[in-house]
C-alpha positions in Angstrom: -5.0 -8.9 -20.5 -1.4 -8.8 -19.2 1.8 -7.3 -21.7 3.8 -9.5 -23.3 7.0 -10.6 -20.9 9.2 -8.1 -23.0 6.7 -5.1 -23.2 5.6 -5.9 -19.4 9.4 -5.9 -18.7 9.7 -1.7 -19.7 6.2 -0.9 -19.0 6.5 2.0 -17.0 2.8 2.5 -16.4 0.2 5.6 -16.9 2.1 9.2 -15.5 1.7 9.5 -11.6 -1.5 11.8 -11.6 -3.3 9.5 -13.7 -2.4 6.5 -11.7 -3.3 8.8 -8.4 -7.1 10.0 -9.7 -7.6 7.6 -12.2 -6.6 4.4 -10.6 -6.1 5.0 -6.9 -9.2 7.2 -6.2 -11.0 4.7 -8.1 -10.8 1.7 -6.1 -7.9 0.1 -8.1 -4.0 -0.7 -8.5 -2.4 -0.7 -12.0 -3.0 -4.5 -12.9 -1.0 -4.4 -16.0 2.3 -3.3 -13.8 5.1 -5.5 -14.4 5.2 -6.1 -10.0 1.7 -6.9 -8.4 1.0 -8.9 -5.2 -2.1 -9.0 -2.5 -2.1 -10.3 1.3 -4.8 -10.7 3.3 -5.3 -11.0 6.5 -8.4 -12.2 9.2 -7.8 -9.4 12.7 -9.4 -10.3 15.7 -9.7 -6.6 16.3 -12.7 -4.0 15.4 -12.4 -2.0 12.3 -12.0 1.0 14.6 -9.1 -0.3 16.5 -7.4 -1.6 12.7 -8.0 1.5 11.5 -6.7 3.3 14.4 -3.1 1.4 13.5 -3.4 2.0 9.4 -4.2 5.6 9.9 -1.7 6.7 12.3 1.1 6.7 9.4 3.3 8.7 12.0 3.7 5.6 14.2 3.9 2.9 11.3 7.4 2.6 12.3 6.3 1.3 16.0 4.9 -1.8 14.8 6.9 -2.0 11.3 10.3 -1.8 12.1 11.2 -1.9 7.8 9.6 1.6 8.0 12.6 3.9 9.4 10.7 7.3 9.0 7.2 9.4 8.1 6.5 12.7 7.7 3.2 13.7 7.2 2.3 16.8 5.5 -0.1 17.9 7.5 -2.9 15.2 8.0 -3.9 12.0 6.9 -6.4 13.3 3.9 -7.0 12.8 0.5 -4.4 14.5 -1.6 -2.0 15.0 1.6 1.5 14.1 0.8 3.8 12.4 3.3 7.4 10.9 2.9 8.7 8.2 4.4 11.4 5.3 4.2 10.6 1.8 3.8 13.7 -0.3 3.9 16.4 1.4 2.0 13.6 3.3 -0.1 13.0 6.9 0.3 9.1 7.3 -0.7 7.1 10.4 -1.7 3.5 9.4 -1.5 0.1 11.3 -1.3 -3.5 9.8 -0.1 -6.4 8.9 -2.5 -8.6 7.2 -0.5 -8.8 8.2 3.1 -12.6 6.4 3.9 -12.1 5.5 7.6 -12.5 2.2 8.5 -13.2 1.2 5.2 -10.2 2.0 3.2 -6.5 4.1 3.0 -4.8 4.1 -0.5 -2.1 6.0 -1.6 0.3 6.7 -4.6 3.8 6.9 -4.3 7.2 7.3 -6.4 10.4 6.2 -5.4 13.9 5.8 -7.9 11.3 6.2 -10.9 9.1 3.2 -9.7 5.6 4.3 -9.6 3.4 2.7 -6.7 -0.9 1.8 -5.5 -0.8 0.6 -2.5 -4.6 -0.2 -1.1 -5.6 -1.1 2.3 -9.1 -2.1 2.7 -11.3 -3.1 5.7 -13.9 -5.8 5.5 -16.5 -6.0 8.3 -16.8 -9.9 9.7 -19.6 -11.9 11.3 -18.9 -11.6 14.9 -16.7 -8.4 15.0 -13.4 -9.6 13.3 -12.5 -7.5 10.3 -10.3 -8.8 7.0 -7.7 -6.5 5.9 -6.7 -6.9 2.7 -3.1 -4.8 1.0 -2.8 -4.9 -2.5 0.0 -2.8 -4.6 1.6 -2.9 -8.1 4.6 -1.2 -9.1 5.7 0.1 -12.6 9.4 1.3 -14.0 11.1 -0.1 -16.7 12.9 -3.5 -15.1 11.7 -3.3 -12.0 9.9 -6.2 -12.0 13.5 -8.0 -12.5 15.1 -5.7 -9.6 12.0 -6.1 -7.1 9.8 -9.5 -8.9 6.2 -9.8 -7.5 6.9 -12.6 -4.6 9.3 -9.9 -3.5 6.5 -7.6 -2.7 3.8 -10.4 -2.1 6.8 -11.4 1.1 6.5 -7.5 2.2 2.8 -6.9 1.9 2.4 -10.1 4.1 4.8 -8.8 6.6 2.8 -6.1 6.9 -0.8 -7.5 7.3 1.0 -9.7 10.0 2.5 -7.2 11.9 -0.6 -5.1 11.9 -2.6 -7.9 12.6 -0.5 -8.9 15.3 -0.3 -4.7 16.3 -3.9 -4.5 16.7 -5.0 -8.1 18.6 -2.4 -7.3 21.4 -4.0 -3.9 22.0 
């Protein structure tokens, strides 16, 4: 059942490690977060060569060009960390669902703001696979700083451009 609009407007979520094991590792974003949006996305591509793109977080900024840098600490694995910087955000993120061709999920934290961001991979009838990106974000305001069409506009952006990424390969 969602907050009220003044307690969703300061809901600043559950701490980071509960959100990492306890929502993250189990399949799911933090649906009571004042900022939640999905995309999804049909790729003429094979789960391998999607996955290929999603997994490769060092090259994100090849076909993303809002991502400016990543660094990986030391592979792409659950409870790896990495840092990167998505538009003027600096990001400190680690895995908690690394299930390849199936699924990449991380947590991250950025000014406060506490993030899921889930990537699955659906298997199609005739080799096509639907990705799907879902994330929800919690700090106190946020959702008046960064509202939920804000994000919905960024996580279609990226289905598109991977979507795009992985067809012209």
């Amino acid at each position: 059942m969602p907050l009220p609009i003044v307690g969703n407007l300061f809901y600043s979520g559950p701490p980071l490690h509960v959100l990492h094991d306890d929502y993250a590792k189990q399949g799911r974003i933090d649906d009571q977060a004042p900022v939640v949006a999905a995309a999804e996305v049909d790729v003429d591509a094979s789960p391998a060569a999607v996955w290929r793109l999603l997994s490769d977080v060092a090259a994100w900024p090849s076909w993303n060009t809002d991502i400016k840098s990543v660094t990986l600490d030391p592979a792409v694995a659950v409870d790896a960390a990495f840092h990167w910087k998505n538009g003027g955000s600096s990001i400190r993120s680690r895995f908690a669902v690394v299930a390849p061709e199936r699924e990449l999920t991380w947590t991250g934290v950025s000014v406060g703001i506490r993030a899921v961001h889930r990537n699955t991979l659906e298997q199609l009838p005739g080799g096509a696979v639907r990705l799907r990106s879902e994330e929800s974000m919690a700090a106190p305001l946020v959702g008046v700083l960064y509202p939920s069409r804000a994000l919905q506009r960024s996580l279609q952006k990226w289905v598109d451009l991977l979507k795009s990424t992985a067809e012209a390969a």
